[in-house]
N, C-alpha and C positions, 0 to 999 in steps of 0.2 A: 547743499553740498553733501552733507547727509544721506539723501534719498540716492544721488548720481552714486557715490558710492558705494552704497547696499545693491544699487541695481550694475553695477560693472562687478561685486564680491556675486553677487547669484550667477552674474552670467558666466564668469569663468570658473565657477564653483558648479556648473550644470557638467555632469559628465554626459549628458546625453545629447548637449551643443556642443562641448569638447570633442567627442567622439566625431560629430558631421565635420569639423572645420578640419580636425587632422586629415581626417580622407579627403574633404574640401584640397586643400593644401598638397594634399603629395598626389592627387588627380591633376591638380594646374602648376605644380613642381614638372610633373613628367611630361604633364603638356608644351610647357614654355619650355622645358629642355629640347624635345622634338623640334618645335617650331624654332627654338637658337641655332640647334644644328644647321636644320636643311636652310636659314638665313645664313647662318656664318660660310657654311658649303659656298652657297651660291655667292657670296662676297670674295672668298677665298680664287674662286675661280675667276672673277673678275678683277682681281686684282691678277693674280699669276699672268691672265690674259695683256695686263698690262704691262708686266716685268716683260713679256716676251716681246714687244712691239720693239723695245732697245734696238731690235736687228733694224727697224725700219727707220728710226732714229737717225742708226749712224749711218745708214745709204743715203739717205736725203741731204742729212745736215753737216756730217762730218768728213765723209770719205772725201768729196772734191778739195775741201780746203787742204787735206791731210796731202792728196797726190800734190798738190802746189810744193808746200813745205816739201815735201820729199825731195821734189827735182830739181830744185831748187837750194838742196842740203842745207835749209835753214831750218835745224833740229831743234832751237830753242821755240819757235813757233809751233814744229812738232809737237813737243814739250807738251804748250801751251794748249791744242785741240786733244790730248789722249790725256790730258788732267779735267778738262771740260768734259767726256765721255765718263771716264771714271769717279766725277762727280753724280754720276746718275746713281743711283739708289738702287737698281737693279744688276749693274757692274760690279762684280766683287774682286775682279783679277783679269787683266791687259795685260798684252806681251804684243811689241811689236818689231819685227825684224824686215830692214831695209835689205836692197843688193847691197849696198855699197858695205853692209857687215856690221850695222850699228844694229843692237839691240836697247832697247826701252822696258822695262816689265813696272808696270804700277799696283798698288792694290797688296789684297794677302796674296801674298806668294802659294802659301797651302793650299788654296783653294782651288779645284783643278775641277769641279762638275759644272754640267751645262753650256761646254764652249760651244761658240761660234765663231767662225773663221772669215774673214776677208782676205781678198786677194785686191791687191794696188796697182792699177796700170796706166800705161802715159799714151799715148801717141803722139809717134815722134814722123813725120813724112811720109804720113797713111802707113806705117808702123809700128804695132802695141807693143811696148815693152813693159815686163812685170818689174815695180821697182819696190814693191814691200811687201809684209802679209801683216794683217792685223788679226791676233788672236781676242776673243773678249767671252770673261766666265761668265754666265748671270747667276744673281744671288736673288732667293726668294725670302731672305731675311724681312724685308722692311715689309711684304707681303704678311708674313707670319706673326708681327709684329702689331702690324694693323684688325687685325685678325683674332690675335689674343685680348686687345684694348676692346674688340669691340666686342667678345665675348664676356670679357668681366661684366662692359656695362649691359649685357642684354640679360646676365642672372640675376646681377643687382636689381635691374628695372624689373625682373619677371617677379623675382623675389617680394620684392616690396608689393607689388599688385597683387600676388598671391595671400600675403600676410594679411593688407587693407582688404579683399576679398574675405578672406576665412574670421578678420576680424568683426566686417560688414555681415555677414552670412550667420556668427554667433549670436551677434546682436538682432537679427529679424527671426532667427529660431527662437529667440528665451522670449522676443516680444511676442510672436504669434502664435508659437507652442507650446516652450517647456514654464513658460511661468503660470497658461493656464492649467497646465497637467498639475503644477505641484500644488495650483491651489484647490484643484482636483481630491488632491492625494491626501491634503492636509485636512481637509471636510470631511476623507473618509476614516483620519486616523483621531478626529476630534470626537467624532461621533460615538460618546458609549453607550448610549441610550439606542437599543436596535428597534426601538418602534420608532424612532423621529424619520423623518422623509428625510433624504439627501436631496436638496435643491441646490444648485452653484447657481449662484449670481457671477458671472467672468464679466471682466471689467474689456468690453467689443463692442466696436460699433457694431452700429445694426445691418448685417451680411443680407443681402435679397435672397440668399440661396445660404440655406445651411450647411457648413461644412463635416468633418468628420469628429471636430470636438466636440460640435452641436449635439452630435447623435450619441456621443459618450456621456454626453449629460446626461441627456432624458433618457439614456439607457440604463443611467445609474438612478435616475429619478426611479424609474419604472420597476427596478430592480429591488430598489428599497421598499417601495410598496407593496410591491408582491410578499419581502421579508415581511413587512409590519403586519400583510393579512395574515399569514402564514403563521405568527408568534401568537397573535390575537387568539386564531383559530386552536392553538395549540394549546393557550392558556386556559382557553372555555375548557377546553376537553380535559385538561387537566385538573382542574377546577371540579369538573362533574365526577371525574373519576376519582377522588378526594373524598367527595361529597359520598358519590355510592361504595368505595369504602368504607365509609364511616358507618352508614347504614349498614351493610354488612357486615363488618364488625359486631355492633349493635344487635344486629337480628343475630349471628353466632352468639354473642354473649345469653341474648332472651334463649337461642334454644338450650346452651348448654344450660342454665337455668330452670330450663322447662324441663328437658329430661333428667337433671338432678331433682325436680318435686316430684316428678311423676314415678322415675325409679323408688325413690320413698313411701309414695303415695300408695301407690302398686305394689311394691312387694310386700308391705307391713299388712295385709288385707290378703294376701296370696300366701304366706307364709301361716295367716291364719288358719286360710283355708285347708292347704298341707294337713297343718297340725290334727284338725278335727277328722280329715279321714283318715288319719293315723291312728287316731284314738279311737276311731270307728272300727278300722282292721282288728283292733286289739282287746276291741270289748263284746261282749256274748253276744252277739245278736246274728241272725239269721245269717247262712252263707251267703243270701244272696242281696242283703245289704254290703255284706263285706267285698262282694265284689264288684256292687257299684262303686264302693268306695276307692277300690281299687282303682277302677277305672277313672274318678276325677281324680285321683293321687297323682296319673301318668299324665291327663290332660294338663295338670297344675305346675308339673315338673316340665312340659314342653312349654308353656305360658311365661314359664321362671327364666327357660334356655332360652327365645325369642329375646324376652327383655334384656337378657345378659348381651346375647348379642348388639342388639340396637343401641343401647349404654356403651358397649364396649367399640361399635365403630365410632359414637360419636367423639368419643375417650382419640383414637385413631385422627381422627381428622383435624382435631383440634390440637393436636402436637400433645396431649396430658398424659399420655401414657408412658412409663418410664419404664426402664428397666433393670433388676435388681440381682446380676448375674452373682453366682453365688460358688465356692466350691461342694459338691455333692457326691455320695457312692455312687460309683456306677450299677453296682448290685442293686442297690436300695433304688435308684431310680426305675429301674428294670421292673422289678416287682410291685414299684407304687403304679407303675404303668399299664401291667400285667393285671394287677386287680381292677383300676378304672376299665377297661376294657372288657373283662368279666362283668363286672357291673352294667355295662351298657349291653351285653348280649343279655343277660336276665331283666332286666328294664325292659325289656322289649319282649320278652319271653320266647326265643326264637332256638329253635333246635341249630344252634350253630356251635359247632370246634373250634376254640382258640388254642393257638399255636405261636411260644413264642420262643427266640431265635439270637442267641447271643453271642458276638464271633466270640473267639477265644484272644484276640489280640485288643481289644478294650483294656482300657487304661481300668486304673483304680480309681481314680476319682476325674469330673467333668464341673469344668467351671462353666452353666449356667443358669439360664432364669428359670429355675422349678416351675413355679409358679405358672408361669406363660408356656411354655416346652409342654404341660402336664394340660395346658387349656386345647395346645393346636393338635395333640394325639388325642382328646378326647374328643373334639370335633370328627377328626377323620374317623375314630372308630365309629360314632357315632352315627355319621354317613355312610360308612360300609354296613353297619348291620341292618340300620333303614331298607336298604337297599336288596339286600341278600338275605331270603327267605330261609334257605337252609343251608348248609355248607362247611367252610373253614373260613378262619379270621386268621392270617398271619402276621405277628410283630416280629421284622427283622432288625436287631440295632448292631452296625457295625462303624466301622472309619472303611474310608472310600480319598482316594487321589482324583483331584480335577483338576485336566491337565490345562483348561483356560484359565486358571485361576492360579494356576504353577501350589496349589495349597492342598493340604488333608484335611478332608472335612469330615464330622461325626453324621452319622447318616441311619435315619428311622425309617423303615420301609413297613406300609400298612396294607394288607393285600387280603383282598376278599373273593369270594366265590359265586359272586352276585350278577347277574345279568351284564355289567362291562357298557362303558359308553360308547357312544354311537361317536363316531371319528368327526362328523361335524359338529358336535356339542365339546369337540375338546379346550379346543383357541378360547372358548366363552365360560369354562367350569369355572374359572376363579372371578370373574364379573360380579360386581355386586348385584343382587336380588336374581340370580341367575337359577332356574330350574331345569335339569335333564328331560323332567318331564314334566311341561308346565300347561297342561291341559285342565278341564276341569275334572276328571273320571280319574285322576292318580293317586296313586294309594298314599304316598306318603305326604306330608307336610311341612311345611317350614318356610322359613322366610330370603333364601337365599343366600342367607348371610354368611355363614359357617367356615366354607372355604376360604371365602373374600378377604375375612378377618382374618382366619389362617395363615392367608396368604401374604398379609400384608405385617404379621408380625413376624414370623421368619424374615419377614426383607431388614424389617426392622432393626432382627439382631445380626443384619449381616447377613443373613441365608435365604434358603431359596428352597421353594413349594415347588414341585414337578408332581404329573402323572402320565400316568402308562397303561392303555387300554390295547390289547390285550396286557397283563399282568410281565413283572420278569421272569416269574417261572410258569412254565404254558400251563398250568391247573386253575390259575387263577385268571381274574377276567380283568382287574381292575388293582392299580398297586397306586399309591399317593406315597411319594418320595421328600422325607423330610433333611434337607441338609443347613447343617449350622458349621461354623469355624471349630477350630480342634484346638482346645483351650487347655489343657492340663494343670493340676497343682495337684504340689506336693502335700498330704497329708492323711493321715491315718484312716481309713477307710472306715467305714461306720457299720 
């Protein structure tokens, strides 16, 4: 009792068998209306055909008795034959009027549609004389009547067939479709494990020809395996990429490691070196040791700047480098920079003009990283005087509006008189290990680094490395554009 119940709560509890029997139902509602109609029609008219025959009626059966009675002015006999007509069920109102001046009217008197008329004659010595007229209404009441009864019972009957249909119809959908969908649906909602295979066991005989649930199965079988390869696949690779991760990781950690021993290694042994041709420069000996000495002094100090760099990108990549923005003079900045810059054209020993370039709208003081701001102009001068054999070095520092950025930014402009890059080398200047001119026969050296780092610490503080070959003023060949955020603080200028 149990089970019959669960299974008539599922089946009228399926909205998707409910759904087919209401259309079921109001498709054989409208049908069995249709086909009541054009029956009850066709009844209707066979019956009215019937109400109408009354005329034939009373020519056959009633008029001869009636002309007797007449001529015979026995009116109770009369009586007797127009109460036996208006006993008919199609007669709703008699009137009849004799010569002799008697009238008769039977029935409703109101009722005055669909008359038909008789006329009553005798023959009297080959003689017709007219002796009455019979008037007679017909009523299609008991036709209408018949007609309604048989209409009730053909909705009732349609009724009930439709109901036993939509109810027979819900019950062969839940057995042969929606109880295997849901236990379809239920396997796929049980399922949290996405590697297990979706197999349905549906509880069906065995079909010689697979239907369209069939194929839903093994489509969801096929489906889930292709998942399962698909997670498997996904897991390996994730798994490996984990793995080399970790190794990478690992090897990052060995090399920052490695170039933290080596920068120690190396410069405590290079610093040495410095030292003694220093001491060499400055003790009595021959000019022309003093100027070998000289010359490992510059070798030792390009040896030093290499290292710094290569340190300093590893420092870069590894996220370790911080930065330590500070409030600063603008004056005092000016001239710490003014000097490094003087220092690197004598480094170098190179007949060049430094020229430097202060707007007059600079603030008093600029909040940032000394430190770093004083590394990325010493790289660029550094680069220009490499570069340019004799000429001018310009430092312009002003504030500049960039209108993609809706911001004012503080802006270093480093501009030299040097040969100027070649318009295909431009896209590539800031490129790590990148050379203008990376031949074996070029005069200058270095490890391509300079820019790169440059380039990458401006991003760092927000800002942005540009160059411009030809120069912004046409004398120069070559300008490297330093722009940083416009940071102010209040305080007493140093």
């Amino acid at each position: 009792m149990d089970r019959i119940f669960s299974v008539f709560t599922s089946v009228f509890t399926d909205r998707l068998g409910l759904r087919l029997v209401v259309a079921t139902f109001l498709v054989s509602t409208l049908l069995s209306a249709i086909a009541s109609g054009v029956q009850l029609y066709s009844s209707f008219e066979r019956q009215a055909e019937g109400a109408y025959q009354i005329v034939d009626r009373i020519t056959n059966t009633s008029l001869q008795p009636l002309e007797n009675a007449l001529w015979q002015l026995d009116f109770e006999q009369v009586d007797i034959i127009l109460r036996g007509i208006q006993a008919d069920p199609a007669v709703a109102h008699l009137i009849l009027k004799s010569s002799t001046g008697e009238v008769i009217e039977l029935g409703d008197v109101d009722f005055n549609m669909r008359q038909t008329g008789f006329t009553i004659f005798r023959e009297v010595q080959g003689e017709t004389i007219e002796i009455g007229k019979l008037q007679v209404f017909i009523t299609l009441e008991a036709a209408f009547g018949r007609v309604w009864a048989q209409f009730v019972t053909l909705i009732l009957t349609n009724l009930i067939k439709a109901y036993f249909l939509a109810a027979a119809l819900l019950l062969i959908c839940y057995n042969m479709i929606t109880r295997h969908l849901r236990k379809i649906a239920n396997e796929i909602g049980n399922n949290t494990d996405p590697t297990d295979v979706i197999d349905v066991a549906l509880e069906r005989t065995n079909l010689a020809k697979g239907d369209v649930i069939d194929t839903i199965v093994q489509a969801l079988k096929a489906l889930s395996l292709r998942s399962r390869n698909q997670i498997e696949t996904l897991q390996r690779e994730v798994d490996s990429r984990r793995i080399a991760e970790r190794e990478a990781r690992s090897a990052d950690e060995a090399r920052k490691r490695f170039l933290a021993n080596m920068s120690h290694e190396v410069r405590t042994p290079l610093n040495a070196i410095m030292g003694l041709f220093q001491l060499i420069q400055m003790a009595d000996v021959p000019e022309r040791q003093k100027s070998q000495a000289t010359t490992g002094l510059v070798a030792a100090n390009q040896m030093l700047s290499q290292l710094t760099n290569v340190l300093e990108l590893s420092r870069l990549e590894g996220g370790a480098l911080k930065l330590h923005p500070r409030p600063n003079s603008t004056k005092r900045l000016v001239r710490h920079w003014s000097e490094a810059a003087r220092a690197v054209v004598t480094r170098y020993n190179k007949n060049i003009a430094l020229e430097v370039y202060s707007a007059p709208d600079l603030p008093d003081v600029l909040v940032i990283d000394e430190k770093r701001v004083a590394q990325i102009l010493t790289n660029l001068c550094d680069n220009a005087v490499k570069f340019t054999d004799e000429g001018k070095l310009r430092i312009d520092v002003s504030t500049t509006f960039i209108e993609s950025k809706d911001q004012t930014m503080f802006c270093v402009r480093i501009s030299d008189t040097g040969p100027g890059i070649p318009p295909g080398k431009l896209s590539h200047i800031f490129d790590r290990f990148s050379q203008i001119d990376d031949s074996l026969t070029r005069n200058t050296s270095g490890t391509g680094l300079g820019l790169s780092i440059s380039a990458e610490l401006a991003e760092l503080m927000k800002g942005q490395l540009k160059v411009e070959s030809p120069g912004f003023l046409e004398e120069y060949a070559t300008t490297f554009e330093l722009l940083l955020p416009f940071i102010t603080h209040k305080m007493e200028a140093a």
